[in-house]
Backbone as JSON Lines, residues from 0, in Angstrom:
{"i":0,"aa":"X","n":[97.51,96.84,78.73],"ca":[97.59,96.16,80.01],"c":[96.37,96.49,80.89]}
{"i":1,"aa":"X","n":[95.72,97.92,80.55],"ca":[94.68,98.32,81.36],"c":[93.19,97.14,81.03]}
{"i":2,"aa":"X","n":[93.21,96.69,79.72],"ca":[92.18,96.24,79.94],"c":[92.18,94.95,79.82]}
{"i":3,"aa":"X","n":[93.5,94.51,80.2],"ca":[93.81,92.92,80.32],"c":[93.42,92.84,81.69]}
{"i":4,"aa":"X","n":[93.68,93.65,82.8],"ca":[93.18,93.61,84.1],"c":[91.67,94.2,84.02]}
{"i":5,"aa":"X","n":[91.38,94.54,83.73],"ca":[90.2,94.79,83.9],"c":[88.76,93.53,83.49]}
{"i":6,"aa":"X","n":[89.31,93.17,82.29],"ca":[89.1,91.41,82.08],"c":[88.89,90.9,83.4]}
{"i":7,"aa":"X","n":[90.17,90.87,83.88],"ca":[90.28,89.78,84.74],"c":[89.6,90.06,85.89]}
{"i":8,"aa":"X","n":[89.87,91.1,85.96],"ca":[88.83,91.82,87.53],"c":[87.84,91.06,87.06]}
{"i":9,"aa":"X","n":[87.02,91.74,86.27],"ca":[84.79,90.99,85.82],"c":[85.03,89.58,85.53]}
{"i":10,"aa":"X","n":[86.07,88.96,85.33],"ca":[85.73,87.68,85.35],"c":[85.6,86.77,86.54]}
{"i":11,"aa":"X","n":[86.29,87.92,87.47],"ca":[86.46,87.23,88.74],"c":[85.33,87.92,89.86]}
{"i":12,"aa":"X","n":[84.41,88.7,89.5],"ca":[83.26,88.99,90.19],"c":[81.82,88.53,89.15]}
{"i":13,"aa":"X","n":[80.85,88.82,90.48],"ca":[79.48,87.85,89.98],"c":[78.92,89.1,89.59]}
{"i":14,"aa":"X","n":[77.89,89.51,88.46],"ca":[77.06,90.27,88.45],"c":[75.82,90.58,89.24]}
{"i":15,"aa":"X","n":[75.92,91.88,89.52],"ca":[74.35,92.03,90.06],"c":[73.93,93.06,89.86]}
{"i":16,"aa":"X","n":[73.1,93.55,90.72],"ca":[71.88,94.9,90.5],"c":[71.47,95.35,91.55]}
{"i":17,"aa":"X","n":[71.15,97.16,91.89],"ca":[71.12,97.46,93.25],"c":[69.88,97.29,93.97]}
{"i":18,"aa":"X","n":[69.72,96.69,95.02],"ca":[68.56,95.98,95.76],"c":[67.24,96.63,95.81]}
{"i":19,"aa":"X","n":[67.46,97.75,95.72],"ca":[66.38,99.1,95.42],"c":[65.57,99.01,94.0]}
{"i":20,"aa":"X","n":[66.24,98.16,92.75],"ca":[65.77,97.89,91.56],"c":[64.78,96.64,91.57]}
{"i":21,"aa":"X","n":[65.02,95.32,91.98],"ca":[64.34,94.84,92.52],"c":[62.99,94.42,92.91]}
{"i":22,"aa":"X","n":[61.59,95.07,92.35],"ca":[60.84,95.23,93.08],"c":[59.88,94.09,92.87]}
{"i":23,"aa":"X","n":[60.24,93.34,92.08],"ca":[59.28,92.02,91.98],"c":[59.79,90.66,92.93]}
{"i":24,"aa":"X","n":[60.74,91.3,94.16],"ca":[61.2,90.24,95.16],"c":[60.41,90.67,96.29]}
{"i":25,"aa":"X","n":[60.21,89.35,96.97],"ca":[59.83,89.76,98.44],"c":[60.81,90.54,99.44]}
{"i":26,"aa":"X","n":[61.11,91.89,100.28],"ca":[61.53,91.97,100.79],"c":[62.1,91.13,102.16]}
{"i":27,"aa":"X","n":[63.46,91.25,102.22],"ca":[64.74,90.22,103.0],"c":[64.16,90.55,104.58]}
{"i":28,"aa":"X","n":[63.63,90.16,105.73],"ca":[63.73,90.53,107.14],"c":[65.24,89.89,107.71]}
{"i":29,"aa":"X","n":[65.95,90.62,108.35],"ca":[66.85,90.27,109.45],"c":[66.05,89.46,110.66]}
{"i":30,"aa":"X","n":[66.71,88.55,111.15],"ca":[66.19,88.12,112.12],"c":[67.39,87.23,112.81]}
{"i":31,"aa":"X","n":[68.66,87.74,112.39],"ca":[69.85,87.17,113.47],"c":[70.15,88.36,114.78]}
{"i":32,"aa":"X","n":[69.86,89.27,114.62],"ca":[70.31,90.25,115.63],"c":[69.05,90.83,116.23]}
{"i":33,"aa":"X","n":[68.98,90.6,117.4],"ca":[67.59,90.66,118.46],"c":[67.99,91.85,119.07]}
{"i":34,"aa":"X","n":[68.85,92.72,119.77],"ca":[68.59,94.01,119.73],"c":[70.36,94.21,119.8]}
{"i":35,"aa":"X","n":[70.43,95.78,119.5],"ca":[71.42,96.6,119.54],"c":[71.92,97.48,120.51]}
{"i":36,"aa":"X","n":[73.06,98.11,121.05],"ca":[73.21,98.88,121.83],"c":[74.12,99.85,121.5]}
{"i":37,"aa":"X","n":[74.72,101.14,121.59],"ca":[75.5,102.11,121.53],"c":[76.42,101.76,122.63]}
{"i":38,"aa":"X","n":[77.86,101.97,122.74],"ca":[78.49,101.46,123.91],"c":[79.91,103.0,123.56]}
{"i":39,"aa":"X","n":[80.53,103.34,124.53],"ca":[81.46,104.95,124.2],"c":[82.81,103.79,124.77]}
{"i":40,"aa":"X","n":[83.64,104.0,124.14],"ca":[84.96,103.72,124.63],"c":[85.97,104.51,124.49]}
{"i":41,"aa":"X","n":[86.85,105.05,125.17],"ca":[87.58,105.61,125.47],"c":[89.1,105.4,125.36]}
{"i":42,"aa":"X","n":[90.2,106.31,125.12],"ca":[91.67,105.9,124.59],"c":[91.79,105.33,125.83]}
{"i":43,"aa":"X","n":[92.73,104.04,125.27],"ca":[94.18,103.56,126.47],"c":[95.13,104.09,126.79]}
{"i":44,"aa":"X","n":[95.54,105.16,125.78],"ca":[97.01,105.7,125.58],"c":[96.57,107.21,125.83]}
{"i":45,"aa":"X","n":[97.54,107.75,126.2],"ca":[98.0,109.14,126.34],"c":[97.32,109.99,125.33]}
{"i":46,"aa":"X","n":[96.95,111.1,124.81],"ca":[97.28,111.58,123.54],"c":[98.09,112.5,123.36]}
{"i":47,"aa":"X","n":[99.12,112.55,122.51],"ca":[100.22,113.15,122.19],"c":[100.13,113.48,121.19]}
{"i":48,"aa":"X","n":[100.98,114.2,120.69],"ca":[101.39,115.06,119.12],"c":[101.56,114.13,117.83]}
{"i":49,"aa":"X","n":[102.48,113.07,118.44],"ca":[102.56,111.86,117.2],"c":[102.52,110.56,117.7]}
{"i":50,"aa":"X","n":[102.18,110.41,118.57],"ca":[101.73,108.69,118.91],"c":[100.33,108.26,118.47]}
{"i":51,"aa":"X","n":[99.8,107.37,118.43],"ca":[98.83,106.49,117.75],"c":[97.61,106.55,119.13]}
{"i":52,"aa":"X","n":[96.71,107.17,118.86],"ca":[95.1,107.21,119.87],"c":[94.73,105.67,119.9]}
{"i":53,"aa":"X","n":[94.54,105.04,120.63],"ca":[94.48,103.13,121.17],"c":[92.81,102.96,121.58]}
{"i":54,"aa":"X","n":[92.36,102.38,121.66],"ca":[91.22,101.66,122.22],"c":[91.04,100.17,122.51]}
{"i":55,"aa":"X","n":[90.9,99.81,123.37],"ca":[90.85,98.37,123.77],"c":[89.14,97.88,123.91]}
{"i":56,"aa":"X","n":[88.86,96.96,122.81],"ca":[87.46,96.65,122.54],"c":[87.38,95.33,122.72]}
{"i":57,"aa":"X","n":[87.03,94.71,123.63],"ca":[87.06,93.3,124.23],"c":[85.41,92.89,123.18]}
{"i":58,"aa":"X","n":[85.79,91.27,123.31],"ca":[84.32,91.0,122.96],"c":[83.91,89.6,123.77]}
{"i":59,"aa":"X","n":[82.84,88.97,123.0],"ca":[82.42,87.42,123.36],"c":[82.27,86.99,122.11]}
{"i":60,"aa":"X","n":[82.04,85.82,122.53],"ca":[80.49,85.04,121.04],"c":[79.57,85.71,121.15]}
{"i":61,"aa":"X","n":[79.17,85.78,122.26],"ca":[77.49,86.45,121.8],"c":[77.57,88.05,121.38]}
{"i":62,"aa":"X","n":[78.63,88.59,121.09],"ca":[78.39,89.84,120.65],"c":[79.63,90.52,119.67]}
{"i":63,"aa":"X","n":[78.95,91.2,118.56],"ca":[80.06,91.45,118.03],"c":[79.78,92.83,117.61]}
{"i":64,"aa":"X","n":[80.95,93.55,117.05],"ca":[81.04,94.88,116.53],"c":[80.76,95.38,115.5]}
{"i":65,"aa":"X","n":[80.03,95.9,115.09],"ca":[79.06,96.02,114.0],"c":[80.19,97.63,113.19]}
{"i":66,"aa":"X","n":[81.14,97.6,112.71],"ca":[81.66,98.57,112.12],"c":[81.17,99.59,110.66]}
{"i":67,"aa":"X","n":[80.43,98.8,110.43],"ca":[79.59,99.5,109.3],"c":[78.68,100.79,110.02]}
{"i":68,"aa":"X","n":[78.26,100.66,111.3],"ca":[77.73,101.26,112.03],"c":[78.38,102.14,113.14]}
{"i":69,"aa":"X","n":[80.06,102.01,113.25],"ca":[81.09,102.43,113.91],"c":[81.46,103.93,113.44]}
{"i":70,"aa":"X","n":[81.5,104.91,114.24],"ca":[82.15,106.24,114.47],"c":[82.94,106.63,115.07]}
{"i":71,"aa":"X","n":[83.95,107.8,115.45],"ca":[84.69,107.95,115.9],"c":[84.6,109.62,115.87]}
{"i":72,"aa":"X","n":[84.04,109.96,117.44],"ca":[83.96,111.37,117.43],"c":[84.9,112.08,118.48]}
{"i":73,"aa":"X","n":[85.24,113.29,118.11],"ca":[86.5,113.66,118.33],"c":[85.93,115.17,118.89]}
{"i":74,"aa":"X","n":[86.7,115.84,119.73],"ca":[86.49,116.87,120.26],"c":[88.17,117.59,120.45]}
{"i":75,"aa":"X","n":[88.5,118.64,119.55],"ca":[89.63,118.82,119.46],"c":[89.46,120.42,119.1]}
{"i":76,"aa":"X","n":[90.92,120.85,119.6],"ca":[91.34,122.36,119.67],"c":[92.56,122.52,119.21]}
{"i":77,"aa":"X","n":[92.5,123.34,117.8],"ca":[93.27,123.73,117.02],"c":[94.59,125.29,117.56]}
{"i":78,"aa":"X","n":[95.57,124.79,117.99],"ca":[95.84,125.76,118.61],"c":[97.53,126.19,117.67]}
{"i":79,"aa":"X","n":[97.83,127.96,117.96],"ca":[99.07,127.85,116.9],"c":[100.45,127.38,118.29]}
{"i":80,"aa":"X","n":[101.99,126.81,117.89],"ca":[102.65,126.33,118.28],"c":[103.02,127.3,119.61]}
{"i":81,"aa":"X","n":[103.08,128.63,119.37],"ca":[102.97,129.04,120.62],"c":[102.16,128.88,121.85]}
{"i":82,"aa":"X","n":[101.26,128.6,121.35],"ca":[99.72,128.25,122.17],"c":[98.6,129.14,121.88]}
């Protein structure tokens, strides 16, 4: 069964090669995104012991969220139940 799916997986993707191999192509320029910015957002919600940390990230058309490029930094204190 393992390699009846596995068949089917490669039949259902395109082959390729990593872009770095390549070297008899002209290199690709971007030229949809004219500049970038860093922007900090901050929780909506409380933070608690077991509820879910929230962020509310509004957008437009003209701008979108680039998550490949998205982090999430945290500043936290490990403490025992007594305190």
């Amino acid at each position: 069964e393992n390699r009846n799916r596995s068949i089917f997986m490669m039949s259902k993707h395109i082959e390729c090669t990593k872009s770095e191999l390549d070297i008899f192509c002209r290199p690709l320029v971007q030229t949809s995104i004219i500049k970038g910015e860093w922007v900090q957002y901050h929780p909506i919600t409380n933070i608690t012991d077991s509820g879910p940390l929230q962020f509310s990230i509004s957008g437009n058309s003209d701008y979108y969220v680039d998550f490949a490029q998205t982090f999430l930094k945290l500043k936290v204190k490990v403490t025992k139940e007594d305190g």
